[in-house]
TORBA-46758 format. One line per 2 residues: their letters; for each residue x, y, z of C-alpha. Coordinates in pm, 1 decimal, always signed. Layout:
N
a = X:Y:Z  ...
//
This chain:
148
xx = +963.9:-1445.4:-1880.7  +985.0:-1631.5:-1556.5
xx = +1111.8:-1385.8:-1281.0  +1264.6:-1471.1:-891.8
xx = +1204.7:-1137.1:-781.0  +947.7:-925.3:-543.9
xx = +682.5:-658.7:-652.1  +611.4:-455.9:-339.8
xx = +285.3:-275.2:-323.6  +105.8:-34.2:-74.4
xx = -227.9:-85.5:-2.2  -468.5:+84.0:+235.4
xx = -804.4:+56.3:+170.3  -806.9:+375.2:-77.0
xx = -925.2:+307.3:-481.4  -589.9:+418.4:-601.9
xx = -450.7:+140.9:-401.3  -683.9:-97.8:-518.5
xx = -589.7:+3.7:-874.9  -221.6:-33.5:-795.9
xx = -284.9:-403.1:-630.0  -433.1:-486.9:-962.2
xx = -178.7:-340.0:-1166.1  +77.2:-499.4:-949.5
xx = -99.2:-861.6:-962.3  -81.5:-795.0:-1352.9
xx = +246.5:-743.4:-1365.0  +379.2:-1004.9:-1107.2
xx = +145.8:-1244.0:-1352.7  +372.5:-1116.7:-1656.1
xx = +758.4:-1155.4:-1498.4  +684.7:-1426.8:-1255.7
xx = +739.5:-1242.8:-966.0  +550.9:-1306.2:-607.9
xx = +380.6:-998.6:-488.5  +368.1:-850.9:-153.9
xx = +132.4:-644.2:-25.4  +216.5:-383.1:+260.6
xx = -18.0:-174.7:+472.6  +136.7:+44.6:+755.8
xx = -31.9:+221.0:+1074.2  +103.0:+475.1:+1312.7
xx = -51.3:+638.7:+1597.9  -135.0:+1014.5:+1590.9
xx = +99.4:+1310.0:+1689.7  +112.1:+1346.9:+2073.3
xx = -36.5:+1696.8:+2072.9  -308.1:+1576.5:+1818.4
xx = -375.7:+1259.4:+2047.0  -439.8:+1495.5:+2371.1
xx = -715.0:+1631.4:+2168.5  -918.9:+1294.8:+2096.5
xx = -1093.9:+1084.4:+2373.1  -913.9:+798.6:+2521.6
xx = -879.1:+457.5:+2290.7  -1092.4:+202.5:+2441.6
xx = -843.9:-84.2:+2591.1  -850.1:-314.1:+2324.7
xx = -810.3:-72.1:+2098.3  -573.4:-251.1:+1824.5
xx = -484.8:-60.1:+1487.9  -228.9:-313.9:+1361.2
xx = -552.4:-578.1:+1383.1  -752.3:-355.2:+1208.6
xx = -486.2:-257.2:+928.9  -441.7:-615.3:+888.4
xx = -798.2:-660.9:+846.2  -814.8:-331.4:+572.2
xx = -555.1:-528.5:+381.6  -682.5:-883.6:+386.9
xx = -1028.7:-778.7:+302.4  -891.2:-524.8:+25.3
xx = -691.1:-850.5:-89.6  -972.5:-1056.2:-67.0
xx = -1263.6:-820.7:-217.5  -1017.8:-707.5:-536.5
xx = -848.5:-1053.8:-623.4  -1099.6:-1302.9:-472.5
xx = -963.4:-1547.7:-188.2  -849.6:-1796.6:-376.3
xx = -567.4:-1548.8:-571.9  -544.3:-1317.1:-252.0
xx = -439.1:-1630.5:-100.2  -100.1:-1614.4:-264.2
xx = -2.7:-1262.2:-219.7  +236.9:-1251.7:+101.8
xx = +109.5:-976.1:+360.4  +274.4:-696.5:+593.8
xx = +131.6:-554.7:+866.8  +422.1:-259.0:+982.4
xx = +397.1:+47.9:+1181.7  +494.0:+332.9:+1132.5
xx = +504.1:+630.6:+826.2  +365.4:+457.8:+513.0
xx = +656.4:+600.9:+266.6  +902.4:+506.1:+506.3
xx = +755.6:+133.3:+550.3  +737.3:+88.0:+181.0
xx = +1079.1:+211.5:+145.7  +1163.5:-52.6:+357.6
xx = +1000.1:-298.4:+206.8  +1135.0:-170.1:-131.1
xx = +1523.7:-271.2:-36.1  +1595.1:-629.0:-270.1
xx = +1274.5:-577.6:-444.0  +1258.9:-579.9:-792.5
xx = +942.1:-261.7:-842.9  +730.0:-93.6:-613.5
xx = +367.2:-10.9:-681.8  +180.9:+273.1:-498.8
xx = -167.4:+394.6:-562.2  -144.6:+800.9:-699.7
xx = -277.0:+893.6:-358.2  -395.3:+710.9:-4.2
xx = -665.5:+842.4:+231.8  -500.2:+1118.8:+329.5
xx = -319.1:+1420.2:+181.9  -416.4:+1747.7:-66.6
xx = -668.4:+1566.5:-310.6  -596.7:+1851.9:-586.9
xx = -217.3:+1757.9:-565.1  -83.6:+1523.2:-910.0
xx = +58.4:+1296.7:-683.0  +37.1:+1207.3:-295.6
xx = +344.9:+1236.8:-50.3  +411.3:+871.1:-34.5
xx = +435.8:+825.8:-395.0  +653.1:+1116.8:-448.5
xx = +859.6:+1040.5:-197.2  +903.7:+745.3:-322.8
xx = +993.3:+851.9:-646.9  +1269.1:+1015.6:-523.6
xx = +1394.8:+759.0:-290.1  +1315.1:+443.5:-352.7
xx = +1596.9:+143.9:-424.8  +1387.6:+12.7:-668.3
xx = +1188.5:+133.2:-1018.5  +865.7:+314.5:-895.5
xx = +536.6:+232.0:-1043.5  +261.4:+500.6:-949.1
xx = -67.8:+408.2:-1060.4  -324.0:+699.4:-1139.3
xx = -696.0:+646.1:-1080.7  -937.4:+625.1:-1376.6
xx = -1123.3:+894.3:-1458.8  -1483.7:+904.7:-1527.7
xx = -1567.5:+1020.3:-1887.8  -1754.7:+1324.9:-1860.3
//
């Protein structure tokens, strides 16, 4: 089945989004689709910020969120495959970015939870907003579990 469309997935660093960037590679494999990975960044609350010592001047989070999702590219699908995935590098809320993203895409992938949120929730705030929102199917990938 040889696809023209885009897979959209988030990826920050987190193992749920590593297990959604191989999910997503898997299925872009299957349709023929090209995959896209997106990481977002935004700064802190202002009354949060006022709490935390100054950023050193060259201080740049969209270079290091760049750098989170090449070497997350890199370390899960090797170079020479990471090497075709198409990157973005956007500020701002991640559920909001993907959504974004998500407009002419053909699927979006999101890990079951990121770095941040209530671990004991069944699914994190990006994904379920997504789930609600999104223009596109939603594919939200849950972590393995360790067999006890």
């Amino acid at each position: 089945m040889a696809g023209n469309g885009r897979i959209v997935v988030g990826v920050d660093g987190s193992e749920p989004s590593v297990e959604a960037l191989r999910w997503a590679v898997r299925q872009a494999g299957l349709s023929g689709e090209t995959l896209e990975a997106v990481i977002s960044w935004e700064y802190p609350a202002a009354g949060w910020a006022s709490m935390v010592p100054a950023l050193p001047p060259d201080f740049d989070p969209e270079a290091m969120a760049a750098k989170i999702l090449d070497d997350t590219l890199e370390q899960t699908l090797g170079a020479e495959a990471a090497a075709s995935v198409e990157r973005t590098v956007l500020v701002g809320n991640p559920a909001q970015a993907l959504m974004d993203r998500a407009q002419g895409a053909s699927l979006v992938v999101v890990g079951d939870r990121g770095y941040s949120g209530f671990k004991a929730a069944l699914l994190g705030s990006v994904g379920l907003h997504l789930s609600q929102h999104a223009p596109c199917p939603v594919v939200v990938v849950r972590g393995t579990t360790a067999a006890a």
